[in-house]
Each structure stands twice: as C-alpha cells, then as structure tokens.
C-alpha positions in Angstrom: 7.6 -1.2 -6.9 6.5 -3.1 -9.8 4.5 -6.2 -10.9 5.4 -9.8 -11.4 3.6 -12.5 -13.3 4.3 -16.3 -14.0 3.0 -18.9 -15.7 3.4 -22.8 -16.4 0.7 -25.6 -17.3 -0.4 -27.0 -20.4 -1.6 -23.6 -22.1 -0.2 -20.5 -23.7 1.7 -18.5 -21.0 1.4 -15.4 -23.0 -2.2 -14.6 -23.1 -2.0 -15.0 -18.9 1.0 -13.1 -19.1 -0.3 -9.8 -20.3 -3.4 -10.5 -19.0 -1.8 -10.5 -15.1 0.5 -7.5 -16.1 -2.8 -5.8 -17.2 -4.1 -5.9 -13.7 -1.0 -4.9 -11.8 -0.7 -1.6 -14.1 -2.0 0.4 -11.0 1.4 -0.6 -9.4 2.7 2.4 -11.6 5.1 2.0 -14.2 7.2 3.1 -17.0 7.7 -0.2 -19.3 6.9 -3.8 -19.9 8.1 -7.0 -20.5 7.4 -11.1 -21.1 9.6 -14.4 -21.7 8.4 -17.8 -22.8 10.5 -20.9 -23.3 9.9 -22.3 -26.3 11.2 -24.9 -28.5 14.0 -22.7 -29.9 15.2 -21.4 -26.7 14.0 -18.0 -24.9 11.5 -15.9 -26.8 12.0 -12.4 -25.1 9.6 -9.0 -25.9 9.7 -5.9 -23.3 9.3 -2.6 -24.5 9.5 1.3 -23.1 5.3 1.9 -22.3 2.4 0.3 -21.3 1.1 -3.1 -21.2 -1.0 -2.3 -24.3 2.0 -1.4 -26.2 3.7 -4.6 -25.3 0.4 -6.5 -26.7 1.1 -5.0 -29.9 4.9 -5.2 -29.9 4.7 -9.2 -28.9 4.7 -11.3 -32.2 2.2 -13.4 -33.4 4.4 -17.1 -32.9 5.5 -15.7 -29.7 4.2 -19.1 -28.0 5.3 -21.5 -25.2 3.9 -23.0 -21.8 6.4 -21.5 -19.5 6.5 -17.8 -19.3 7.5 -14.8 -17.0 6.6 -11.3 -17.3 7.1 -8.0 -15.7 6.1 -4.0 -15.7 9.0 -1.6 -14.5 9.2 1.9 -12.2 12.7 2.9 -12.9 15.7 3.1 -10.1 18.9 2.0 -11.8 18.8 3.3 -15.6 16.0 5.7 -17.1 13.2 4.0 -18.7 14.2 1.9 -21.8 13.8 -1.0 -24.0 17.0 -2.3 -22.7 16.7 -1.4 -18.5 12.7 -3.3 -19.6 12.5 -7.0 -17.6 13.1 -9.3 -18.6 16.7 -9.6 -18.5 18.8 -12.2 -19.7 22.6 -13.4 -19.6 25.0 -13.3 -22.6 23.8 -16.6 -24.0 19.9 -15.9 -23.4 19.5 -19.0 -21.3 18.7 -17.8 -17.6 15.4 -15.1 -18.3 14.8 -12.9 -14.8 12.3 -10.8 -13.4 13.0 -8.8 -9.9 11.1 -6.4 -7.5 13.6 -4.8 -5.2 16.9 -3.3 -5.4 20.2 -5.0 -5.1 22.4 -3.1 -3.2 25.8 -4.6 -3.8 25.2 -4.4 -7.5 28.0 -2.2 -9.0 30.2 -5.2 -6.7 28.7 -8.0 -8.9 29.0 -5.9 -12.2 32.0 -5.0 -11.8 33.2 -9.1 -10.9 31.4 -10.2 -13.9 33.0 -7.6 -15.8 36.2 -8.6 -15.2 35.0 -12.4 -15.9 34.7 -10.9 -19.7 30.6 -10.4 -19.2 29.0 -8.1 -21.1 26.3 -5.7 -19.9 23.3 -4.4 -22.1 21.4 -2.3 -19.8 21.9 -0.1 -16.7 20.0 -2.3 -13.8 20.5 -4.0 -11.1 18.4 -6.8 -11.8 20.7 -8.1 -14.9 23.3 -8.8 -12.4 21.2 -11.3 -11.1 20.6 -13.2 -14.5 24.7 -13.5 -14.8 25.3 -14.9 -11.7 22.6 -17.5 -12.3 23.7 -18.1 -15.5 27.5 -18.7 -13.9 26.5 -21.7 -11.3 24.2 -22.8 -14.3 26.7 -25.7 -14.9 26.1 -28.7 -16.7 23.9 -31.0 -14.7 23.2 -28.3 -12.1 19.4 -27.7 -11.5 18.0 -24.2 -11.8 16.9 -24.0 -8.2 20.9 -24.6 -6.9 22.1 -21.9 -9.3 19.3 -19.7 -8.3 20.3 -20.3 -4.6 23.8 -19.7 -5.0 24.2 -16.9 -7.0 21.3 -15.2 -4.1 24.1 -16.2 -1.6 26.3 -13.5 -2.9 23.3 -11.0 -3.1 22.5 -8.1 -0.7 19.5 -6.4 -1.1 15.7 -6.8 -1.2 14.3 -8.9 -4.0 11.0 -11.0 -5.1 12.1 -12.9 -8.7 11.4 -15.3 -10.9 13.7 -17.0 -12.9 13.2 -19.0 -16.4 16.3 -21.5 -17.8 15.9 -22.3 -21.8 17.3 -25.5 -20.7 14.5 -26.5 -18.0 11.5 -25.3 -19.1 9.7 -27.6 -16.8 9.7 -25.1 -14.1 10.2 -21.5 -13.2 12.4 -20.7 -9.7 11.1 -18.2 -7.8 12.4 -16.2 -4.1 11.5 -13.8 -1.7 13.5 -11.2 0.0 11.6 -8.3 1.3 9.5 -8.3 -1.9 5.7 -10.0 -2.1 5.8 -13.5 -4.1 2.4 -15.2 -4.4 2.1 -19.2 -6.2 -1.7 -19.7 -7.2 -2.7 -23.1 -7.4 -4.4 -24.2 -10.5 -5.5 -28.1 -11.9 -2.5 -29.1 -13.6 -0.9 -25.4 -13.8 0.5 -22.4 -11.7 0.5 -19.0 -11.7 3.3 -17.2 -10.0 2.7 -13.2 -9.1 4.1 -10.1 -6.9 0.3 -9.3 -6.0 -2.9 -11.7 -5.7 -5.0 -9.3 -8.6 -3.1 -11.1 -10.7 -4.6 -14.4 -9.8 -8.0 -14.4 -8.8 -10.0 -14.5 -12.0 -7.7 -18.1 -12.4 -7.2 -19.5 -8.5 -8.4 -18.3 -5.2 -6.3 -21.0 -3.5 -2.7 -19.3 -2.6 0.8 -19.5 -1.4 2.6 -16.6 0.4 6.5 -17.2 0.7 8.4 -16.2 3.5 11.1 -13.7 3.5 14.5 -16.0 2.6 12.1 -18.6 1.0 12.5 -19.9 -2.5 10.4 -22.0 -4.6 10.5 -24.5 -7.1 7.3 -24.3 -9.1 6.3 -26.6 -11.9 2.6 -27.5 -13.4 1.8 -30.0 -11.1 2.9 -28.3 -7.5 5.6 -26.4 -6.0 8.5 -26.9 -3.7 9.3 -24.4 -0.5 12.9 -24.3 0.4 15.0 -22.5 2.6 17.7 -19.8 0.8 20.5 -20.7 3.7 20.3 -24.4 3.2 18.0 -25.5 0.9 15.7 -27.0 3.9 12.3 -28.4 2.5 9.7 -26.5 4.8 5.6 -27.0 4.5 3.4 -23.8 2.9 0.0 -24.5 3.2 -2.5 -22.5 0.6 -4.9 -20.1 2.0 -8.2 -18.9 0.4 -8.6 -15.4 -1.3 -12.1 -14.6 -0.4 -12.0 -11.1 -3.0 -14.3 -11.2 -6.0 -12.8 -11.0 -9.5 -15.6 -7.9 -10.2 -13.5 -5.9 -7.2 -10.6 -5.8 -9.6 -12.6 -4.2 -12.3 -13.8 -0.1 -12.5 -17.3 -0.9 -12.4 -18.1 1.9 -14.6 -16.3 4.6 -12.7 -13.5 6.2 -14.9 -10.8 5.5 -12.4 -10.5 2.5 -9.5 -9.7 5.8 -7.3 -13.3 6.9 -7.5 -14.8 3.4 -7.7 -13.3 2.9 -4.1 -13.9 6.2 -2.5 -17.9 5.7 -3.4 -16.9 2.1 -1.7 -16.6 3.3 1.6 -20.0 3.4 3.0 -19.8 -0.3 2.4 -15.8 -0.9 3.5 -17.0 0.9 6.7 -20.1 -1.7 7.5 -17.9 -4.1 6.5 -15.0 -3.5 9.1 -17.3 -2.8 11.8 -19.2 -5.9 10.8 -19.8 -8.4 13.9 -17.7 -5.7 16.2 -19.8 -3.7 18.1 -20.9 -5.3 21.3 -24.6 -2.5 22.5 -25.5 -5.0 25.4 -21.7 -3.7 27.2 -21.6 -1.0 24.4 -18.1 -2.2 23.4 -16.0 -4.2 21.0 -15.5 -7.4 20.3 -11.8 -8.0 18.8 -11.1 -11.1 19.0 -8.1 -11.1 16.9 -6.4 -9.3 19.5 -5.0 -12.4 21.2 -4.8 -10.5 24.2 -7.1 -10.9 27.5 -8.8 -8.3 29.7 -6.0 -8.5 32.4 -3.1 -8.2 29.4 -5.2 -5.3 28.1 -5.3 -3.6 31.3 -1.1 -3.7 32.0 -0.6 -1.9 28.8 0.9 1.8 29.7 1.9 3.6 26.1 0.7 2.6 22.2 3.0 3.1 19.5 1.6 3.1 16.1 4.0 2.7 13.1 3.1 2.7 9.4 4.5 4.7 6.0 2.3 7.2 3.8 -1.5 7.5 4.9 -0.9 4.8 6.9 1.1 6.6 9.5 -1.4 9.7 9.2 -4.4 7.0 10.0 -1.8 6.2 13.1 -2.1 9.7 14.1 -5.9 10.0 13.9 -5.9 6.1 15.8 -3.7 7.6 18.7 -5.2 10.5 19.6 -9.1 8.0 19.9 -6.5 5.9 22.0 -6.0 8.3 24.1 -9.5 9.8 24.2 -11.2 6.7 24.9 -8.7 5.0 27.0 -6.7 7.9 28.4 -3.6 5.9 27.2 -0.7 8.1 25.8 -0.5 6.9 22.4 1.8 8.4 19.7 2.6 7.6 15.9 5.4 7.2 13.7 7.0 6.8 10.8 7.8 3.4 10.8 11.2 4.4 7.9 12.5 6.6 10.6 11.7 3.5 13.6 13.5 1.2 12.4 16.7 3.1 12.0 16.7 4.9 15.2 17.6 1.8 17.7 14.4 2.0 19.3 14.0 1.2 23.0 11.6 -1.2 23.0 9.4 -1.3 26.0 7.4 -4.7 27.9 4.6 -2.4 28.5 4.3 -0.6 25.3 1.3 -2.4 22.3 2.9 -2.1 19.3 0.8 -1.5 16.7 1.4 -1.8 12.8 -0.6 -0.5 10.0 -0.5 -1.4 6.5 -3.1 -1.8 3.6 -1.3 -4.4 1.8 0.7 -6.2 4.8 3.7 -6.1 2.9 4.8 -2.5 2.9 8.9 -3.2 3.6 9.3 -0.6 6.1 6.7 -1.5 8.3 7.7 -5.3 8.3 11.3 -4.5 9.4 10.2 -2.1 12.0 7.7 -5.2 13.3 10.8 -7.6 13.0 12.7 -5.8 14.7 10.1 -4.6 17.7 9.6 -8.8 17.8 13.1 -9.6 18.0 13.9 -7.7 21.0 10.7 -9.2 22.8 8.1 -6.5 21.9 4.6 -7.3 21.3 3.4 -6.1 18.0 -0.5 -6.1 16.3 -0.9 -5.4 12.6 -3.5 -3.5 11.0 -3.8 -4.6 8.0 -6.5 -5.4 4.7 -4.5 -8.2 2.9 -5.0 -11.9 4.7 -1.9 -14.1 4.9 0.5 -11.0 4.0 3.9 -10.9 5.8 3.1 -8.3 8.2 -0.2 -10.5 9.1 2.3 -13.6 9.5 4.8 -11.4 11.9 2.4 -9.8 14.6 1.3 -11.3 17.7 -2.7 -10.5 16.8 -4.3 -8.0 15.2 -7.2 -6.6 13.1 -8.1 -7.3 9.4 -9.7 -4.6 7.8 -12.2 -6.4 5.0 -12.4 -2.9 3.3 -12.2 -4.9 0.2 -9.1 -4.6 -2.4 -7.7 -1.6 -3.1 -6.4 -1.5 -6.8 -5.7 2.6 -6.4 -2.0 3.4 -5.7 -3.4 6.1 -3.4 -5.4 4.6 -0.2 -8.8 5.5 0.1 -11.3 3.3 1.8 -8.5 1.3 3.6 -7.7 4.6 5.3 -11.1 5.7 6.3 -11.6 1.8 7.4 -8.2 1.7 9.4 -9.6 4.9 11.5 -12.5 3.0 12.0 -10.4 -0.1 13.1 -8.7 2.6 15.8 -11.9 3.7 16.6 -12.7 0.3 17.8 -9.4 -0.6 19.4 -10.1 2.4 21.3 -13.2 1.9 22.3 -12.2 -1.8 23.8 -9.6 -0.4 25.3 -11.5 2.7 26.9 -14.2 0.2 28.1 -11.4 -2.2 30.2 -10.4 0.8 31.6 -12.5 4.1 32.9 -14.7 4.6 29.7 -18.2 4.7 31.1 -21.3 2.6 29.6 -22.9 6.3 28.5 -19.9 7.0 26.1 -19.3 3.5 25.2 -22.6 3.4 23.9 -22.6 7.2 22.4 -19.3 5.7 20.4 -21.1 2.7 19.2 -23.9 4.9 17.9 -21.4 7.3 16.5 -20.2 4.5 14.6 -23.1 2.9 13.1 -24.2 6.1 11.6 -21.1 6.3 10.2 -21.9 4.8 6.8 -24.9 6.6 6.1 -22.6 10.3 6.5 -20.4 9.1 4.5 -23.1 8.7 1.2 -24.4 11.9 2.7 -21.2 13.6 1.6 -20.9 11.9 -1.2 -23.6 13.4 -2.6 -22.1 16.5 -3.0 -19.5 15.1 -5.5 -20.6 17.5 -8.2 -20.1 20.7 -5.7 -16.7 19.5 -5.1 -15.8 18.5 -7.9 -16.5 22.2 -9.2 -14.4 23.2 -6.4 -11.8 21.2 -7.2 -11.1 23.0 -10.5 -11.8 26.2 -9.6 -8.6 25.3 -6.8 -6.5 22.7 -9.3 -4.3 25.6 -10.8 -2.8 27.0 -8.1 0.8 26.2 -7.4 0.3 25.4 -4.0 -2.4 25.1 -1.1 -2.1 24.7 2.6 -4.2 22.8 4.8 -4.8 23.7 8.0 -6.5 21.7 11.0 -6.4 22.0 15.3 -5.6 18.7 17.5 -7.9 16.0 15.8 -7.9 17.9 12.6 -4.3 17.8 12.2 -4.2 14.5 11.1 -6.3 15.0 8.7 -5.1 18.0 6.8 -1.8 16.0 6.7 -3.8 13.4 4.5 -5.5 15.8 3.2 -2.3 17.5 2.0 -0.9 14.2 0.7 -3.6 13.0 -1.7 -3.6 16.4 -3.1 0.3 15.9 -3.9 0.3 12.5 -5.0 -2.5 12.3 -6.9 -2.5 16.2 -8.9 1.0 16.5 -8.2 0.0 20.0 -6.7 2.3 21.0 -4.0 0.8 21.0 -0.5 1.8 22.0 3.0 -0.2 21.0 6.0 0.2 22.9 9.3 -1.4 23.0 12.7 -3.7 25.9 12.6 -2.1 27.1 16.1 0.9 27.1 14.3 0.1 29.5 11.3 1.2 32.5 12.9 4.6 31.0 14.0 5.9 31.6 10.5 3.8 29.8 7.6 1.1 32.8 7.9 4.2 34.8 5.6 3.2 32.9 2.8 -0.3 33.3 2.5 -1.7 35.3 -0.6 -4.8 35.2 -3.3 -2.1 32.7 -4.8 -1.8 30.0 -1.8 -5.7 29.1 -0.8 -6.2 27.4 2.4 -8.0 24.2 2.8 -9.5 24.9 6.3 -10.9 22.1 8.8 -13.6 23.7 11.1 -15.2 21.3 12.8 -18.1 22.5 15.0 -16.4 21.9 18.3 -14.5 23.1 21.7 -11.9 24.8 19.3 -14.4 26.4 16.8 -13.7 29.9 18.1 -9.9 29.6 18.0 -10.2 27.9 14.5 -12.7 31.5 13.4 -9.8 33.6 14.5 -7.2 32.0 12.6 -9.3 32.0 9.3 -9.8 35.5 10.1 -6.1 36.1 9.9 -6.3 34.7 6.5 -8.3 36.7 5.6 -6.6 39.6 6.5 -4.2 38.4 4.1 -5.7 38.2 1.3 -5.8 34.5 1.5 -8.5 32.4 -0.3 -10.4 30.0 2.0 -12.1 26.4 1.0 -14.0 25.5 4.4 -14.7 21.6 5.4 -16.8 22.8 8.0 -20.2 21.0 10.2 -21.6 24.7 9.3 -21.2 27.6 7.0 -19.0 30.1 8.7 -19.4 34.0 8.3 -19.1 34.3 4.8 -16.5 37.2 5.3 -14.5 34.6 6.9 -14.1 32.0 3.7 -14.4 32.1 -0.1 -16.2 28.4 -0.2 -17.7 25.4 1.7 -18.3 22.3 2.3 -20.4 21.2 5.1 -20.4 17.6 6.3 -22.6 15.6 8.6 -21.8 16.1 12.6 -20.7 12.4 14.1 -19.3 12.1 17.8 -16.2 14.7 18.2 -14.0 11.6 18.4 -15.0 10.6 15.1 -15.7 13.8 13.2 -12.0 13.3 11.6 -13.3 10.5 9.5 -16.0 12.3 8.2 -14.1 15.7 7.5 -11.5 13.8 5.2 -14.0 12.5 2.9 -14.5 15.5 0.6 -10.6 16.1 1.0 -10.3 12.8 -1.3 -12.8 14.0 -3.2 -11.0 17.4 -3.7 -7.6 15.8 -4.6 -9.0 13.2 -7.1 -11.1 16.0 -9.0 -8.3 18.8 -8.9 -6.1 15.9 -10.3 -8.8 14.8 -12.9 -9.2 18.8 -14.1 -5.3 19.0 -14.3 -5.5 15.8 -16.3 -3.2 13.4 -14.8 -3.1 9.8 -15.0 -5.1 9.5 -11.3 -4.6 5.8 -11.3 -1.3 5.8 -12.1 0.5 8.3 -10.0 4.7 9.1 -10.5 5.1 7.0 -7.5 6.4 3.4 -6.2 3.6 1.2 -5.8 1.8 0.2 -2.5 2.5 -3.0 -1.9 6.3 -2.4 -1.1 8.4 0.2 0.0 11.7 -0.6 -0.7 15.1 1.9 -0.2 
C-alpha cells in the first residue's frame, strides 16, 4: 500500500507535506504527489519518482494552509504523472488521495462516462473524486458529498478529500485502510501511518473501519458512513521517539533494526518473567487460570513473516503446553468458511495491527462467537481494537518493509504465551525455570551473532549470484528456513525455495547442483544425525552447502558456516534465523537493490 499525509492550521502545508511523505517512503512506491488550496483554487504537483523529485518539481509559490499529499505503488494504470495522487474532477475542485482499491470501479467509470465525464488517468481512485464532485451541490458541505458518493462505493479505502470551495477542512474515511488525525495547538495532521506525525504530535486518533471524519484546525468530527451518527474518539499517546524514525547511521533502517534486537528482545520480555513460579506474567491476556486451562486447540493466523512467526509460536505451544496448535495463513482463513470452535484461542499476529487480511479473519472469528488475541507492535491499531486481549510487542517501530526485530520479538511473545500456558498445565517448575533462563540469555546471543556480520556478509556475496537457493530445516527448523527463504526473496529478489529437510529426497533433491546452494539449519539436537545424512546427500550431488549450525560439521559435509550460540532447544529457532537476515540483507546489498524499498506492497495493509 501507499502513504497518506494531511495538513491544516495556520502554517504552509507543503513543507509538512513532503516532509510526512519523506518518512513513509519505506511504504514502497513508484510516484508522488501534493495539493494545497489556495486563494486561486487547487494548486496540484505529483510526479512519476520519488519524494525528492516531487521537492524539486513543486513550484516555488506553491503555498496554502490546507494540503493533502500522497506516494503511489501502482494497481490500476502503470506508474505515471497522470495515475500520480492526487486526483481531481473535471473542474479541479474536489482534490483526493486513496489507499485501497475500489472494486466496483470500471461500474462507476463507466456511469460517469456516460454522464459526459472525462477521465485523465487509468485508476481507481479518480472515480472517487467525480462522484464527490457530483453530490458537491451548491450549499452541500464536503463531508455529505464525501458520505454519499462512499455509499455507492465497494472496496477498501483510507482518503482524504480537499474542496477549493471549503478550504476550512479536509474530509477524511476509513475502510479497511489505516487513517491516523494528530492533534496539534491550533492545527492537524492527517496520515495513513503514525511516522508521519510524531516529530509534530504524539497525541492521536485512530478511525474505525466505516468511520469518517471531519477535520479542521481547531479539532475534528467522528461520524458514522451509514448515517452520519456523531460517535466519541478519544486520542491516545504514541510513546515512539522521533530518533526511531531516523537510520542512525546505518545505511538502511533494515540493518538499523536487525542490530535493534538485542534491545527489542529485553524490551518484550520486559516485566514478564515471573523466577519465583518460573512463569509469565501476561496480563493482557484477559483470560484467568481456569479459562486458560479449558482451552483444547490454538490457531494462529497472520500474513508474510507473520504467519511463519505463527508456525515457530505453535509448535512452543505445543512443546510447553502439550496443546495442538497449528498456523495459517490468515488470506486463505478467512475465505474458507471456517468452523469456528468455543474451545479453540484464536490468536492473531501482526506488526502493524492493521494488516487487512488478518483484521477480517479476526472479524470474522469474533462474529461467529470466537475468542481472538492479537499479537501485535502498533498500540491503538485496528486489530489491537478487535481482539478480546492480547500481547503488545514494544519492539520499537519498524520503518523496514521487511520485518525484522518484530519477528524475532513475536517468537519471543510465543515463547512466553507458551510458557504460561505450559505452567497452568503439566510444565514442571524445572523447565519453567530452564525456559525463563533460556530466555534471558537471549539478548546477549543475539549481539553474539551479530558480531559475525562481516563473516556473513562475505558470505552473502559470495551466495548473492546464484539464481536460486533452497533452505532446508527439520521440525522447529522448518519454520525458519521458510523465513529464511522469504527475506532472501523479498529483499535480493533471489528466488528461494524452502523445504523440510525429510522432504528433500521426495522430489526437490532433483534439483540440486554447484548452481542451487543450500542454506542448511543444523541445529545441535535429537535430529542432528538425520540432518548429517541429508547434507550428505547434498553433497553427493554436487550441491554447495552454507551451514547455520551450533557446531562446525565435517567439513566434507558443507562448503561454509555459521555457528551460533546454543539456547534451550525450544528456543534455538530464534537464534538460528538471525544470521539468515543477515544473509538476505547483505546478498541483497551486494546485488545492489534498493533494501529499503523492496518491489512490494507495504506493511501496514494488505489489501486484494
């Protein structure tokens, strides 16, 4: 998805406006765009690039206190000036911004079409500018027009609409799409993502899904999209600092935050970990010893490395607890009429708390009686709002499209549901209080490995130009080849298969040659025989082998290793994923792509 910025109070809206843009640019994009309202009418600049080329496009008297603005990932029309945001109707009154995807568009164009309206670009979004700009009668505020013309809309959508002829106020609305107000002394800031705001206001507003607002400088109005019923948003408090937002010296925010996790890690197990009963204290569970105890099954949803992190949280679920636990995608749950169970925790993961797949599964677990907890970093996001209870991850923000220290800290979050689970049921004292040790050590192995950067980053490019690599992993090491396998692809753009190592010689072993190296997880544990016969095979082939290992193996087994520190087995996983980011961000870095920036939709929404 893209980025959304808005601006109205007593200053220049411009200088906020690229500003906010700026810091969404990790949101991935292909072009850029801003409107003011000024004395004249609409002043509109957008451009096919960057931010930095929309600074320089923008004209010096480009001026005015009421502004929107907006950076692009293209889905209806290739990358353009004219598919650029902001759009505007025929008479360049109503100026629009949108995040989502409206799915009854070619309806709409082709109605305004035959109304004698005539199209400039390829989107969606300027479909939505017409139809405003149709119930923008005379007399008719911008909030009605906005309300109706979203009545014959079917789709997802955050926007934010400007009017040349009511400048006193931007109209914004939420539909499966993040909208954020930031309250400011005698001005507000409008944005799809809180990075935008925090150098201005930490005090924000989070609008519900069918939820529109009226903003002006001095406050904002909440109102319902079916009837236009006043309801009460109280601000919350964004407790990030304005320095997390910057690189801190680090050429990309992907390194910054995967040198971050030693601290993420202290920080999510902060308070937690109970040594006097060698458990966990999660009180944002909202669930009771006795409630705890009638759960039978755990299902874990989430999208990307979320889902993966579900996979490495079941199988400590049921470890620990000896519950069966399982996860999955949660784009393929909520289209496979699920049967929802009453003794079944429900359990959704998300970094940002508004990743659109995930909150529809969770709405629609909670509307057939399910009971759902979120795992999420972002305070006061939707899928926060949604869930019964839950934990908060405090890894910090995470600017990097791809997820680093919110993965390692939502394993660590599982680690710790697991562990207060195991303890209500049959986990004894002696492992509770192994796990608690395992965990505190936890951040200290993790700067251990990090300082091998310079080994793997050597590695890296010595792997990066190879068409292909397959990583390989038994039971908990599964898991992690998968995440392995996807930073590697959506970081380099290398491709990458992950596989069970059982499973290698059930087909996948046919591909192996000096061409296709193996990434190989060999954890010093119960399978480490099993895992030295399958790198054997390998080997047999011809195949090159990169080891993540707790030891060097027989050299004639592997080309290369990495050796990490050895943490409980039920937490190893965590640790042998580390240089796997690592890898992927320097093979990425020697291939020079734009490791920030990744040919992807953003984070913060997953929309169809």
């Amino acid at each position: 998805m893209c980025g959304i910025v808005a601006y109205i109070g007593p200053k220049d809206a411009t200088a906020f406006l690229l500003e906010g843009l700026q810091r969404l640019e990790y949101r991935g994009y292909d072009s850029a765009g801003v409107a003011v309202a000024a004395k004249g009418g609409l002043k509109v600049c957008k451009v096919k690039g960057r931010v930095a080329d929309l600074a320089a496009a923008v004209p010096a008297r480009f001026k005015g206190t009421t502004g929107i603005g907006h950076t692009r990932w293209a889905t209806h029309g290739v990358p353009s000036d004219a598919n650029a945001h902001p759009h505007t109707d025929v008479s360049e009154r109503i100026a629009v911004v949108h995040n989502g995807i409206i799915e009854n568009a070619d309806q709409l164009r082709a109605l305004l079409t035959a109304e004698g309206v005539v199209f400039t670009s390829e989107t969606d979004t300027e479909v939505l500018a017409h139809l405003i700009a149709a119930h923008s009668g005379e007399g008719v505020e911008l909030e009605d027009a906005v309300r109706t013309a979203l009545g014959q809309v079917v789709g997802t959508y955050g926007i934010a609409v400007l009017d040349a002829q009511q400048p006193d106020r931007i109209v914004v609305a939420r539909n499966g799409s993040p909208i954020v107000l930031g309250l400011g002394e005698k001005e507000m800031f409008v944005a799809s993502d809180v990075a935008a705001l925090v150098r201005y206001t930490r005090q924000v507003v989070h609008l519900e899904d069918g939820e529109l607002a009226t903003v002006r400088a001095d406050g904002f109005r909440t109102f319902t999209e079916e009837d236009a019923r006043t309801v009460t948003r109280q601000p919350s408090t964004v407790d990030w600092e304005v320095a997390s937002y910057d690189t801190a010296g680090y050429q990309h925010y992907l390194l910054k935050e995967i040198h971050e996790q030693p601290g993420a890690v202290e920080r999510t197990l902060s308070g937690r970990l109970d040594e006097r009963f060698a458990t966990a204290h999660l009180g944002g569970l909202n669930l009771d010893a006795r409630e705890l105890r009638e759960i039978r099954r755990v299902k874990i949803l989430g999208c990307g490395s979320a889902y993966y992190a579900g996979e490495m949280g079941a199988q400590l679920i049921e470890e620990l607890a000896r519950i069966p636990a399982h996860s999955e995608p949660a784009s393929e749950f909520r289209y496979r009429n699920p049967v929802i169970e009453a003794d079944t925790l429900y359990v959704a993961v998300s970094q940002s708390g508004e990743t659109y797949d995930t909150l529809a599964a969770v709405q629609e677990i909670k509307r057939k009686g399910g009971r759902v907890l979120g795992v999420v970093n972002t305070v006061g996001s939707a899928i926060a709002r949604e869930c019964d209870g839950g934990i908060y991850l405090h890894a910090g923000p995470e600017i990097s499209v791809a997820s680093t220290k919110a993965f390692t800290s939502t394993v660590i979050a599982f680690a710790l549901l697991a562990l207060h689970f195991g303890r209500i049921h049959d986990l004894s004292p002696a492992d509770g209080r192994r796990i608690v040790a395992g965990l505190k050590a936890l951040p200290d192995h993790i700067r251990e490995i990090l300082k091998q950067e310079e080994q793997i980053a050597e590695l890296a490019a010595a792997y990066a130009d190879n068409a292909g690599m397959m990583f390989i992993g038994r039971t908990r090491g599964y898991p992690v080849a998968r995440e392995g396998a996807q930073k590697l692809k959506e970081i380099s753009y290398v491709h990458a298969e992950a596989y069970p190592a059982s499973e290698l010689k059930h087909g996948p072993l046919a591909l192996i040659s000096p061409e296709l190296p193996t990434v190989a997880l060999v954890p010093d544990d119960e399978l480490l025989d099993k895992n030295l016969t399958t790198l054997g095979e390998i080997k047999a082939r011809s195949g090159r082998i990169l080891a993540i290992a707790h030891r060097t193996p027989d050299a004639k087994l592997i080309d290369h290793c990495v050796v990490v520190p050895k943490s409980e087995p039920e937490l190893d996983p965590l640790l042998l994923n580390i240089p796997l980011q690592l890898l992927a961000y320097y093979a990425a870095v020697a291939l020079g792509r734009d490791v920030d920036k990744p040919r992807n939709l953003a984070k913060s929404v997953t929309v169809e």
